[in-house]
C-alpha positions as CSV (number, residue, x, y, z in Angstrom):
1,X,0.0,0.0,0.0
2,X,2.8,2.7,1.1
3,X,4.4,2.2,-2.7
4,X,1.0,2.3,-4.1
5,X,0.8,5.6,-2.1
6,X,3.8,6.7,-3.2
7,X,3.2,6.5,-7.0
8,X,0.0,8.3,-6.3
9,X,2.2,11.2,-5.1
10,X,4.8,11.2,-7.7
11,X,2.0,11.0,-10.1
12,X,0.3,14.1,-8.5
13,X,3.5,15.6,-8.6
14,X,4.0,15.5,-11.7
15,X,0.6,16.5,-12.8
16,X,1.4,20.0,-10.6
17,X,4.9,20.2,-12.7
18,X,3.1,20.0,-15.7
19,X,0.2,22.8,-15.3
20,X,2.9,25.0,-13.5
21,X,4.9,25.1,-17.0
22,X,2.0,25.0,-19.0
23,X,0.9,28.4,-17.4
24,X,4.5,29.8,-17.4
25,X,4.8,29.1,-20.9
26,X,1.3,30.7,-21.4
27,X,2.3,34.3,-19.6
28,X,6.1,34.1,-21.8
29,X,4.0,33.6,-24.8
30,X,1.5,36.8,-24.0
31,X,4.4,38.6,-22.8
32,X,6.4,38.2,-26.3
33,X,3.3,38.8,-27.8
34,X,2.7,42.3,-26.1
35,X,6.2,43.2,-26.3
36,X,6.2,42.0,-30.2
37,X,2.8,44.7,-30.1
38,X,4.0,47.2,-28.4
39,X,7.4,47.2,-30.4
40,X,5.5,47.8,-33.6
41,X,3.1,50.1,-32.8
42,X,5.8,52.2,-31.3
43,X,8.0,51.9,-34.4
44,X,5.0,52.8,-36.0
45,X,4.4,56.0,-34.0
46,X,8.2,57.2,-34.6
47,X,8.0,57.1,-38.5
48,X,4.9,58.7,-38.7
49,X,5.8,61.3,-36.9
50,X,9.3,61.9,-38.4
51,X,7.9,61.5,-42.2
52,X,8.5,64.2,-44.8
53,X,10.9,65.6,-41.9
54,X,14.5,64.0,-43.0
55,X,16.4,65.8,-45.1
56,X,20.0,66.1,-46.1
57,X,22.3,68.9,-44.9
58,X,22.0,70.8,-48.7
59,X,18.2,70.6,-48.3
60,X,16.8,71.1,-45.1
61,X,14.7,74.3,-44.1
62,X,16.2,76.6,-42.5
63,X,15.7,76.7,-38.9
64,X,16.6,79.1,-36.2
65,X,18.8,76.6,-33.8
66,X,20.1,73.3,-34.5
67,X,19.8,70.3,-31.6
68,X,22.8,68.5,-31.7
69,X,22.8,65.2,-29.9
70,X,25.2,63.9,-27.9
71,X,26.7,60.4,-27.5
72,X,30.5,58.9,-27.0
73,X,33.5,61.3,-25.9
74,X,36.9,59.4,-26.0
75,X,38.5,59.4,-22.0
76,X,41.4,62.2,-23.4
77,X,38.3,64.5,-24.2
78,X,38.0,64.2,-28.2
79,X,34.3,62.8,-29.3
80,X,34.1,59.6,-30.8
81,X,33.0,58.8,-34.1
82,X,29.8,58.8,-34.1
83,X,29.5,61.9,-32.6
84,X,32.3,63.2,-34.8
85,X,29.8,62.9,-37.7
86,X,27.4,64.5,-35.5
87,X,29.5,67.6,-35.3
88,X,30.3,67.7,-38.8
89,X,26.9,67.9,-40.3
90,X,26.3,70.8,-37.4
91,X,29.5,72.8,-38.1
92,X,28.1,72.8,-42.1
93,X,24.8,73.9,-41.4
94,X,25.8,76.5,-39.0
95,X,28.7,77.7,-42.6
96,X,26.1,77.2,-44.9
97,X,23.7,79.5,-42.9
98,X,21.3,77.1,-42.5
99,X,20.9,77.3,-38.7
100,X,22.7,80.7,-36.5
101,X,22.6,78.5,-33.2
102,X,23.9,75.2,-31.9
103,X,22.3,73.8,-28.9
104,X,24.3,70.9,-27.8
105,X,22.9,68.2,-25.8
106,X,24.6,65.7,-23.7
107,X,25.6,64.1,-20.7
108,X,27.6,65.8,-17.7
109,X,26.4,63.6,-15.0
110,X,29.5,63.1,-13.9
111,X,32.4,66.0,-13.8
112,X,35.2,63.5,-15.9
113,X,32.9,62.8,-18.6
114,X,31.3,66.4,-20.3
115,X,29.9,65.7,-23.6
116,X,28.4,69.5,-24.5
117,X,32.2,70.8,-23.5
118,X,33.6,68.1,-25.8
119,X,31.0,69.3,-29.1
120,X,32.1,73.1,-28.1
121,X,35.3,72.7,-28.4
122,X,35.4,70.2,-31.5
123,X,33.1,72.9,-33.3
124,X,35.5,76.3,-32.2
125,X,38.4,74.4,-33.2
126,X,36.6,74.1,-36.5
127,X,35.6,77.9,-36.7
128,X,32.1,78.1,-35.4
129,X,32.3,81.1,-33.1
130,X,31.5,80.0,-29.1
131,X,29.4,82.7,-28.4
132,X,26.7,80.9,-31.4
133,X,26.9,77.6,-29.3
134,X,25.2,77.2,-26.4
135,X,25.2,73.7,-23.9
136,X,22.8,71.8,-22.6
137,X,24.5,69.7,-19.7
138,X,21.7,67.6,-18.8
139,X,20.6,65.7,-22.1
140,X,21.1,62.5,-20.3
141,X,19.0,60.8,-23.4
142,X,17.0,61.5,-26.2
143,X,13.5,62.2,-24.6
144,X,15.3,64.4,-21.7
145,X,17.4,66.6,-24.9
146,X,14.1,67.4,-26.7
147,X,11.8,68.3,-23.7
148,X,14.3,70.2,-22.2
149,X,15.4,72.1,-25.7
150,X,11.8,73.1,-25.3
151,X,11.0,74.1,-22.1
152,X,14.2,74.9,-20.6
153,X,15.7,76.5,-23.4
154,X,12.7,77.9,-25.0
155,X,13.3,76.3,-28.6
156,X,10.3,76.3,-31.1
157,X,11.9,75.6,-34.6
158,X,14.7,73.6,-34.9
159,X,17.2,71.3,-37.0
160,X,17.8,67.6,-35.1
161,X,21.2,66.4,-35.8
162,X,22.5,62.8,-35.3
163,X,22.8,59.3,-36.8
164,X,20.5,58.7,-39.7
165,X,19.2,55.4,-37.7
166,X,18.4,57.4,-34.5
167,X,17.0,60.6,-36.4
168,X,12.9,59.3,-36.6
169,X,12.9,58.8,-33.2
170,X,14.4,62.0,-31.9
171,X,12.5,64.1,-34.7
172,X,9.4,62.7,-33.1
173,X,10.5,62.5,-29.8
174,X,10.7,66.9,-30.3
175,X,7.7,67.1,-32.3
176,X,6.1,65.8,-29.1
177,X,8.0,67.8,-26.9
178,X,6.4,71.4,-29.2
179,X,9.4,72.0,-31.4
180,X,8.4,71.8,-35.5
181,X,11.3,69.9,-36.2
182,X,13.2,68.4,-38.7
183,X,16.3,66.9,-39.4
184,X,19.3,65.7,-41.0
185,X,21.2,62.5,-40.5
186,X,25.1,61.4,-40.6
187,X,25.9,58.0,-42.6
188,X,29.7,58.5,-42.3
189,X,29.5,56.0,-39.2
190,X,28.3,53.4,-41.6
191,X,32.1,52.7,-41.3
192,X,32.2,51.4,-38.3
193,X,30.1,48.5,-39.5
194,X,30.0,46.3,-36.1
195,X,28.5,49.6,-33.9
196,X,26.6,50.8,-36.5
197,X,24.2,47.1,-36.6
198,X,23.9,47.0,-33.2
199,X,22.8,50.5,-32.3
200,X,20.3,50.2,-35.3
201,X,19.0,47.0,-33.6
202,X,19.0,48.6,-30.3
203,X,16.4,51.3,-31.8
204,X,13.3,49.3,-31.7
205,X,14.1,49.0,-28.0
206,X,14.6,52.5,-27.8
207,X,11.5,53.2,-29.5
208,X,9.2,51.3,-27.0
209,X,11.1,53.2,-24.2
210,X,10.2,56.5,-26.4
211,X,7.0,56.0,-26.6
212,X,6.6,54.7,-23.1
213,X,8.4,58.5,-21.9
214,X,5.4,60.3,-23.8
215,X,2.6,58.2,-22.7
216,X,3.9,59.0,-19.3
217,X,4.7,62.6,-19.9
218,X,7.6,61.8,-17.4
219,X,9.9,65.4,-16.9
220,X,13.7,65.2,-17.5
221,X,15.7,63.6,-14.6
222,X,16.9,67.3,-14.4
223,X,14.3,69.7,-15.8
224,X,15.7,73.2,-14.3
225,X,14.5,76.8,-14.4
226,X,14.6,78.5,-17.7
227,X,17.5,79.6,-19.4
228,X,17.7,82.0,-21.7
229,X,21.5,81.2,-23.4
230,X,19.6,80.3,-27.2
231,X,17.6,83.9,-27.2
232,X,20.7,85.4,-26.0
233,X,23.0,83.5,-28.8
234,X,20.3,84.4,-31.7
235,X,20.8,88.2,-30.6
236,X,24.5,88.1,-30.9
């Protein structure tokens, strides 16, 4: 009787093991399904709200300011490639006369690591004048650049500048923020073939979280008072 018993339990046992993994299997199922939803329709969102807004630096309206995104500086100060390209394409709208102020975004969380000082210097170096350039220290990502351009720094028209993979997003991203944007996007990074795939991969993760920061309306980790350094720079 006690083995009887005992096959009883086993077989209970396993009957419990089964259902349990038939139900986890059930929720990771729904859960790549909502995530497979929710990765589309956000795509979706971010080209429809950058279409008929990409341009290339010879064509673009002109706008009053240019956002220039940050990303990478190098640990001996220069800016990595990627944002090298940024740069470029900024310093030639700012010659061409396509844009009389930079605004340029990044990170300066900590004191070692200043994107914004980085940009400046990259684009004096390259003769655009400091006093047309004005920093944005707490562009800690794409969503916190855009809302603060606008409500911190008071920007209504403006070029977006950055890789040509990122530029739906954050053309969107300011659209939602108040700014008629649009914007113009480096290739040149292309070159650095391995980076480039897996940041382009990375953007449909980055588009969920985009999408997720305006459904939420969240503020910038550092929103500030105003500042008025982009009127001033458009007066010089």
């Amino acid at each position: 009787m006690r083995g009887l018993a005992a096959r009883w339990r086993a077989w209970g046992d396993r009957r419990r093991a089964v259902r349990l993994a038939s139900r986890l299997l059930m929720l990771a199922t729904a859960a790549v399904v909502l995530l497979g939803a929710a990765t589309v329709a956000s795509v979706s969102w971010v080209r429809d709200g950058a279409e008929g807004r990409l341009f290339d630096a010879a064509d673009v309206p002109d706008t009053p300011v240019a956002l220039v995104l940050g990303t990478k500086v190098e640990p001996d100060g220069t800016p990595a490639p990627f944002l090298a390209g940024r740069l470029e394409i900024a310093r030639q709208l700012y010659a061409a006369g396509k844009v009389q102020v930079l605004l340029l975004s990044g990170d300066n969380m900590d004191r070692d690591y200043d994107e914004p000082g980085a940009m400046r210097r990259w684009l004096v170096d390259r003769g655009v004048p400091a006093e047309k350039t004005v920093l944005d220290h707490a562009g800690f990502d794409t969503y916190d650049s855009c809302v603060r351009a606008h409500r911190v720094f008071g920007v209504r028209r403006a070029t977006v500048v950055t890789q040509s993979f990122h530029l739906p997003r954050a053309v969107a991203l300011c659209r939602d923020a108040g700014i008629d944007a649009v914007g113009v996007g480096d290739d040149t990074a292309r070159r650095h073939a391995g980076q480039w795939r897996i940041s382009s991969a990375r953007e449909y993760g980055a588009c969920v979280k985009a999408a997720a920061d305006v459904l939420t309306g969240r503020d910038p980790v550092h929103l500030g008072r105003r500042e008025t350094g982009v009127d001033d720079a458009l007066r010089a």
